[in-house]
C-alpha positions in Angstrom: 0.0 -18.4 -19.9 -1.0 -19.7 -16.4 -4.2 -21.8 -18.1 -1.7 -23.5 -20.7 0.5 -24.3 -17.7 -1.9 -25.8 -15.2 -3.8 -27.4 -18.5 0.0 -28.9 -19.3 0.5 -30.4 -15.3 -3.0 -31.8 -16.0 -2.6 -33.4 -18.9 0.7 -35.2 -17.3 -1.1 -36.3 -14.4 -4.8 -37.6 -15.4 -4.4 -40.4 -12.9 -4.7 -37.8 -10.0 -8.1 -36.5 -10.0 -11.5 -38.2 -10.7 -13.6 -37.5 -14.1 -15.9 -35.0 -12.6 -13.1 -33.1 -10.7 -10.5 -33.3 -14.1 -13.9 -31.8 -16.0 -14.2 -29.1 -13.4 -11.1 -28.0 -13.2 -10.6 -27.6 -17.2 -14.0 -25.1 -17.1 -12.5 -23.6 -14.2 -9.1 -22.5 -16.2 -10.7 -21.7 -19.5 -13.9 -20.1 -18.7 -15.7 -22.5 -21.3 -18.0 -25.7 -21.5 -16.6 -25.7 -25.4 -13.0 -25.6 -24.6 -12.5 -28.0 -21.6 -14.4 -29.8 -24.2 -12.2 -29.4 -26.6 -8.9 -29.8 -24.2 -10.3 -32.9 -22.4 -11.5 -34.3 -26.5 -14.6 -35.0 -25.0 -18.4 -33.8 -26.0 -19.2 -30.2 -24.8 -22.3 -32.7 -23.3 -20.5 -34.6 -21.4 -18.5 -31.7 -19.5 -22.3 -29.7 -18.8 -23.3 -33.1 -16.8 -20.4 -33.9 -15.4 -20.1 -30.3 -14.1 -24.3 -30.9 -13.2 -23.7 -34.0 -11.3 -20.6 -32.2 -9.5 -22.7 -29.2 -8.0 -25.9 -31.6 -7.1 -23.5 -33.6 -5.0 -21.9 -30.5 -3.1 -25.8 -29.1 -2.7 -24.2 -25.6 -4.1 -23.1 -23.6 -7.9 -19.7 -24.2 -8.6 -20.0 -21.7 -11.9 -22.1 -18.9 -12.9 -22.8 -19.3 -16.6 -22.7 -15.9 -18.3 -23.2 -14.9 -21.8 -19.1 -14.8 -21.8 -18.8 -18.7 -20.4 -18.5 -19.7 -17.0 -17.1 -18.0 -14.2 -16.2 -20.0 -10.8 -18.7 -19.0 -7.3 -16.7 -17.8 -4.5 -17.3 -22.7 -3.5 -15.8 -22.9 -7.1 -13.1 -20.7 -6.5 -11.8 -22.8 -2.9 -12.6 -26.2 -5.0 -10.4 -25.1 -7.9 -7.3 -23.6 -5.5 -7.7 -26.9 -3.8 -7.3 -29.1 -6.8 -4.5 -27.5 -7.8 -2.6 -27.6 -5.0 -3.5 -31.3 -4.6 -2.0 -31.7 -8.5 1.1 -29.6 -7.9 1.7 -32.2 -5.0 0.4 -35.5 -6.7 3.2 -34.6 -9.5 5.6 -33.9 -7.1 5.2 -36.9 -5.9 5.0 -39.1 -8.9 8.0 -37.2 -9.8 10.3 -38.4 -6.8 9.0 -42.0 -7.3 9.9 -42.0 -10.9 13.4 -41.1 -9.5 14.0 -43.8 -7.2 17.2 -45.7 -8.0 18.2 -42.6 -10.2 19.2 -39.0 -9.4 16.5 -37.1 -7.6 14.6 -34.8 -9.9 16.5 -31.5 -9.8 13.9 -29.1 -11.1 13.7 -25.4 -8.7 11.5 -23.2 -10.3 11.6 -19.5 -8.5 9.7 -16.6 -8.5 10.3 -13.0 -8.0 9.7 -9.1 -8.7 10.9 -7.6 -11.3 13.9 -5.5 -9.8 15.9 -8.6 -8.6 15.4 -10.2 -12.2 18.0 -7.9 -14.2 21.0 -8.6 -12.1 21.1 -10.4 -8.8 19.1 -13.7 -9.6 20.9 -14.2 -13.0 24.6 -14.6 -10.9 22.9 -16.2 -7.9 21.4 -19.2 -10.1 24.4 -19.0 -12.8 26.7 -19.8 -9.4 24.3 -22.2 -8.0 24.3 -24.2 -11.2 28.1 -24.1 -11.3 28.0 -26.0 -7.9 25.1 -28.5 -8.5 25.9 -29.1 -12.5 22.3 -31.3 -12.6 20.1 -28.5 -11.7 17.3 -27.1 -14.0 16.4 -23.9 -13.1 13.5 -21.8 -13.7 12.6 -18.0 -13.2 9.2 -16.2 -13.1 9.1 -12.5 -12.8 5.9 -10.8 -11.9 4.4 -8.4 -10.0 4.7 -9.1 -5.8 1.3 -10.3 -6.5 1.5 -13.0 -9.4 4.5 -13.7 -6.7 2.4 -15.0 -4.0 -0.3 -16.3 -6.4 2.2 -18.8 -8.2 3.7 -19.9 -5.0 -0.1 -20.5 -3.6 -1.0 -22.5 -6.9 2.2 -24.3 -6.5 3.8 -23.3 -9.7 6.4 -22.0 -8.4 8.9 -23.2 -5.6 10.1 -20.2 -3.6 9.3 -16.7 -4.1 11.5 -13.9 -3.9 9.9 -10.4 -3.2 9.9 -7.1 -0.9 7.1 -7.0 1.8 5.9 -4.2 4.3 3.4 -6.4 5.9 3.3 -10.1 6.9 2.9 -13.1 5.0 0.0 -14.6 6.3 -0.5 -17.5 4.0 3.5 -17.9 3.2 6.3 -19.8 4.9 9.2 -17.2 5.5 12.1 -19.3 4.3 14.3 -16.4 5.1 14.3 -12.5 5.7 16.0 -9.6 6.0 15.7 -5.3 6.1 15.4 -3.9 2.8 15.2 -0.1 3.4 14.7 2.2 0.5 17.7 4.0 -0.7 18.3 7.2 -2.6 20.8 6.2 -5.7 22.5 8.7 -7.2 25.2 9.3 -9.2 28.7 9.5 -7.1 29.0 13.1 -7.6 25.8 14.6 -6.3 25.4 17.4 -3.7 24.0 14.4 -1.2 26.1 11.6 -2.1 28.6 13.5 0.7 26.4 12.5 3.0 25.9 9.5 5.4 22.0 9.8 5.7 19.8 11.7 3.6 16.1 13.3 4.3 13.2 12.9 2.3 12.9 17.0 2.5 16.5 17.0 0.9 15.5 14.6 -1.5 12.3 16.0 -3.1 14.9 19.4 -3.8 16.0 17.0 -6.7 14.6 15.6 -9.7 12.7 12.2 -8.9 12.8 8.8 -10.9 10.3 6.6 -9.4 8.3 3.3 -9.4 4.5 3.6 -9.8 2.3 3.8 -6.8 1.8 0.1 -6.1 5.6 -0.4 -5.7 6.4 -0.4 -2.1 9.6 1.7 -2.9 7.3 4.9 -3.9 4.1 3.7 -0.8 7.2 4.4 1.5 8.5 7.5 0.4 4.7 8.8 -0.5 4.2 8.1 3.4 7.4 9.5 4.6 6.4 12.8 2.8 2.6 12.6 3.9 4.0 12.7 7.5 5.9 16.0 6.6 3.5 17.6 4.4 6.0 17.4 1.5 5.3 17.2 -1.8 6.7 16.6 -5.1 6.4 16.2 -8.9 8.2 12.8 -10.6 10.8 13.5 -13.5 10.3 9.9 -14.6 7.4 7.9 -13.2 7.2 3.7 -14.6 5.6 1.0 -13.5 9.1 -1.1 -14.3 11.6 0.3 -12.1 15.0 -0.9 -13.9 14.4 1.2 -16.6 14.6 4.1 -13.9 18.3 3.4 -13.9 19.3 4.4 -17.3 17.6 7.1 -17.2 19.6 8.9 -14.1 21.1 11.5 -14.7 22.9 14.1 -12.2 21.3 15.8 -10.0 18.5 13.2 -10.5 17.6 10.3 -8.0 16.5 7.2 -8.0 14.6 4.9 -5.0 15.7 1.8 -4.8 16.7 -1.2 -2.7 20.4 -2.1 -2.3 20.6 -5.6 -3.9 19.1 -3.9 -7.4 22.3 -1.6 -7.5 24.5 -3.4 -5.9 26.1 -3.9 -8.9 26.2 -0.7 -10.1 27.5 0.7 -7.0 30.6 -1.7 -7.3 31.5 -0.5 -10.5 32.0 3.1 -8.7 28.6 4.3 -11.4 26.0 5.3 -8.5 25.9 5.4 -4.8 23.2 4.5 -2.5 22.4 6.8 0.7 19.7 5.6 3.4 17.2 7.7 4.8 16.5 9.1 8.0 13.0 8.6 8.1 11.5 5.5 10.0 8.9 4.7 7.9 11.8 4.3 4.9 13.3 1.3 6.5 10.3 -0.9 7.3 10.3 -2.9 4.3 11.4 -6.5 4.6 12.8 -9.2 2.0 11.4 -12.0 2.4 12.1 -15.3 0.3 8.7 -17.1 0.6 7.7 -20.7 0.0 4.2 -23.0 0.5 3.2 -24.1 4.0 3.1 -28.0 4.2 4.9 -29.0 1.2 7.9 -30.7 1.6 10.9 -29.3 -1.0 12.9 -31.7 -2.8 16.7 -31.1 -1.8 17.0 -29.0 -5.0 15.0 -26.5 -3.9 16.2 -26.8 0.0 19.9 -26.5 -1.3 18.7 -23.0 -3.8 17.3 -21.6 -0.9 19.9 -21.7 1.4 22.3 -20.8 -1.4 19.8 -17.6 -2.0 19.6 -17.0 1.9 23.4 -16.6 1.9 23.8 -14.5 -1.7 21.4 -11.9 -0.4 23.6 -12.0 2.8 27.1 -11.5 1.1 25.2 -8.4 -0.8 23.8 -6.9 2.2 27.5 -6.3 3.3 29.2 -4.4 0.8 29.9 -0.9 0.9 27.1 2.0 -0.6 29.7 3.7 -2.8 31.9 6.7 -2.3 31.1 10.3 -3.3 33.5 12.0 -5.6 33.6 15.5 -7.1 32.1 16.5 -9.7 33.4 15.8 -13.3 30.9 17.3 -14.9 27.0 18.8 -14.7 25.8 15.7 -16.5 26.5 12.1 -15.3 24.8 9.0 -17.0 24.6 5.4 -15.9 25.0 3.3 -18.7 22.1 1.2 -20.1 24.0 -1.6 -20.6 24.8 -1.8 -16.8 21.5 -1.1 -15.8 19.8 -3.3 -12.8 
């Protein structure tokens, strides 16, 4: 999916690189002599001495050919990264002179994890593209990972994820705290109270992101500290479908803009934890260093900057009595 994008920006821009760099980079994305070949309609031939000439130039292997096809050295690997960036801006660029004497190009294409996806960027670009009715949009949701890797390729414009350490190769458009919450429904035993423990919490039955998620490395370090431990009732490695699944006196870790929603329609409430290591997780929305945004993308990001902000200010719900022993949050409202 990312070769047949970055093969689709080159094919609009063969103007920007030089014949031995354009024959590089297509072996770089697919792997093959045959299909840059074939992409580039050109003799397999012709791409081996291109990609010959290349290395004897730089004095260094750009590929290592394997049985499989070609995989890019650790030289390859910096040239490729480097092309594409150069690419991403060369269209950018031809895109914004295309556009003089007409509307600016109004393309914003944003990445971000998978629990915003469901609920909060949906309204938050639905409301942006009510204001600015010329806008195309675009969403990408991936793992915090593929986040930072499509922003770095520049195939995406901004990047919205949750972060416990810095950016180092990121711009930090904006941030904010995004402790872990316990969700729950509104009438269990600790929805009474302010502030919850993690000891209270492993008492209950646990609904949980996999390990990777920063949501469970938090909480798996809070209880490390303690010497807790615990045994997940539901365990995936895509956390909104955690949310249909709760079920009183279950719980659920998450962060307050993914229930948000769910918390205004009175379904679930969202307690904070005591703990320290609980509340240093940041959200961070992240864009390349050195590349100038179009006023799109400057206008989304301040419009994002400011969603996230009227979010972080409602209210964590209200506990109620119980009803009943079994309370469900509806799939269809699920974040």
């Amino acid at each position: 999916m990312v070769a047949a994008a970055e093969s689709g920006a080159m094919a609009r821009a063969p103007q920007l690189l030089s014949i031995p760099m354009r024959h590089f980079l297509a072996v770089a994305q697919t792997g093959s002599v045959n299909q840059a070949a074939a992409r580039l309609h050109v003799a397999p031939s012709a791409v081996s001495r291109q990609i010959a000439r290349l290395e004897d130039e730089m004095g260094t292997p750009l590929f290592e050919r394997r049985t499989r096809g070609m995989t890019p050295t650790a030289a390859g690997e910096r040239l490729a990264a480097y092309l594409r960036h150069a690419v991403a801006d060369g269209l950018q660029a031809l895109e914004q002179a295309s556009a003089l004497g007409r509307v600016q190009a109004q393309r914003v294409c944003v990445a971000c994890t998978e629990g915003f996806a469901p609920q909060f960027m949906p309204g938050a670009m639905q409301a942006f593209r009510d204001a600015h009715g010329e806008a195309r949009l675009e969403l990408r949701v991936g793992s915090p990972d593929e986040v930072a890797r499509w922003l770095l390729r520049g195939e995406a414009d901004l990047g919205l994820k949750y972060s416990v350490a810095p950016e180092s190769e990121l711009h930090v458009e904006y941030e904010a705290p995004a402790p872990v919450y316990a969700v729950m429904a509104p009438e269990h035993p600790l929805a009474r109270h302010t502030a919850v423990e993690v000891a209270q919490v492993v008492a209950f039955p646990l609904y949980l992101g996999s390990r990777g998620m920063t949501t469970r490395q938090l909480f798996d370090q809070a209880c490390s500290l303690q010497g807790l431990r615990y045994a997940a009732a539901f365990e995936s490695n895509f956390s909104s479908v955690l949310l249909p699944l709760l079920r009183a006196p279950g719980i659920v870790l998450s962060g307050h803009l993914t229930v948000a929603h769910l918390i205004a329609e009175g379904t679930v409430v969202a307690r904070p934890f005591a703990e320290a290591p609980l509340q240093q997780r940041r959200l961070r929305l992240l864009s390349l260093p050195g590349r100038t945004p179009t006023e799109p993308v400057r206008a989304f990001a301040t419009h994002l900057a400011q969603a996230i902000q009227a979010v972080g200010r409602r209210k964590l719900g209200r506990a109620r009595r119980a009803a009943s022993a079994r309370v469900s949050v509806s799939s269809n409202r699920s974040g």
